[in-house]
KESEBA-448158 format. One record per residue (C-alpha): x, y, z. Coordinates in steps of 0.02 Angstrom, whole numbers, plus 50000, padded with zeros to 5 digits. Example, Ala and Ser with C-alpha at 12.3 -4.5 7.8 and 13.67 -1.06 7.14 Angstrom:
<recs>
REC      xx      yy      zz
REC   50615   49775   50390
REC   50684   49947   50357
</recs>
This chain:
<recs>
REC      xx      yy      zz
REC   48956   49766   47716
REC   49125   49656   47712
REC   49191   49627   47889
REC   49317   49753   47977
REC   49238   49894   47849
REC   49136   50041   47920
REC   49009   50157   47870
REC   48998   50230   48037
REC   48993   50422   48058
REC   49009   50417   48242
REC   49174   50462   48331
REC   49229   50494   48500
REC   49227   50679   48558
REC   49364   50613   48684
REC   49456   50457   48576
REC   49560   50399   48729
REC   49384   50343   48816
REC   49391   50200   48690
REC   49462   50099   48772
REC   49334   50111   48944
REC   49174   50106   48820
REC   49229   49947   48728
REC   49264   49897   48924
REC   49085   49944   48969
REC   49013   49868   48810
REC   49094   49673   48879
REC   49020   49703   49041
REC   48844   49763   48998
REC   48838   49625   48868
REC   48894   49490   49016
REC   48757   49567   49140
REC   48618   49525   48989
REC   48694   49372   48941
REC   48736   49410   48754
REC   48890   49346   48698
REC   48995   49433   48604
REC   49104   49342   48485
REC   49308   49341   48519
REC   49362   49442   48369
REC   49232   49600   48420
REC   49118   49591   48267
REC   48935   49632   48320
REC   48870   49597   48152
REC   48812   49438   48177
REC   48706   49489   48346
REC   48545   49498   48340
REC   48490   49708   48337
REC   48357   49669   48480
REC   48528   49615   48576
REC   48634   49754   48508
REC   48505   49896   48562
REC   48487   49797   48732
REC   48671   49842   48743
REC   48686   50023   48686
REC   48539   50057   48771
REC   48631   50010   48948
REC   48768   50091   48899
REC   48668   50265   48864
REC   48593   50250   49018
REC   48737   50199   49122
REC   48827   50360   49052
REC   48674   50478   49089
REC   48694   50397   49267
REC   48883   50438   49285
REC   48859   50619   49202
REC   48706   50668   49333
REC   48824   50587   49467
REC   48951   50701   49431
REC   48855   50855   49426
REC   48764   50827   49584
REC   48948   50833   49658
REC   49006   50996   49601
REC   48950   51170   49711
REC   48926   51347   49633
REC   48897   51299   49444
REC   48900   51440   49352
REC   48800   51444   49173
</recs>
């Protein structure tokens, strides 16, 4: 596939958290050491590295999601 084309069906449920995951994605990848190149293109990363990354971030976002329910009283289902 030709750079800056996608085949991606995923999409954001919440688009304006963009921003923060591509945030989270820089910061995960600095933590492991993977460097990712200046114009954002992960095609040329190595999928070991790339599920290293996603991984984090899943996990990281499980982490913040239990957080937050721990902190709320009287849920209701």
């Amino acid at each position: 596939m030709a750079k800056g084309q996608e085949r991606s069906s995923n999409w954001l449920v919440v688009p304006q958290a963009a921003q923060a995951l591509d945030q989270m994605k820089f910061e995960i990848a600095q933590e492991l050491g993977i460097q990712i190149p200046a114009d954002g293109y992960m095609g040329f990363i190595a999928s070991r590295d790339n599920g290293a990354i996603g991984g984090n971030i899943t996990r990281r976002l499980v982490q913040m999601a239990e957080q937050q329910l721990a902190g709320q009283t009287g849920m209701t289902r």
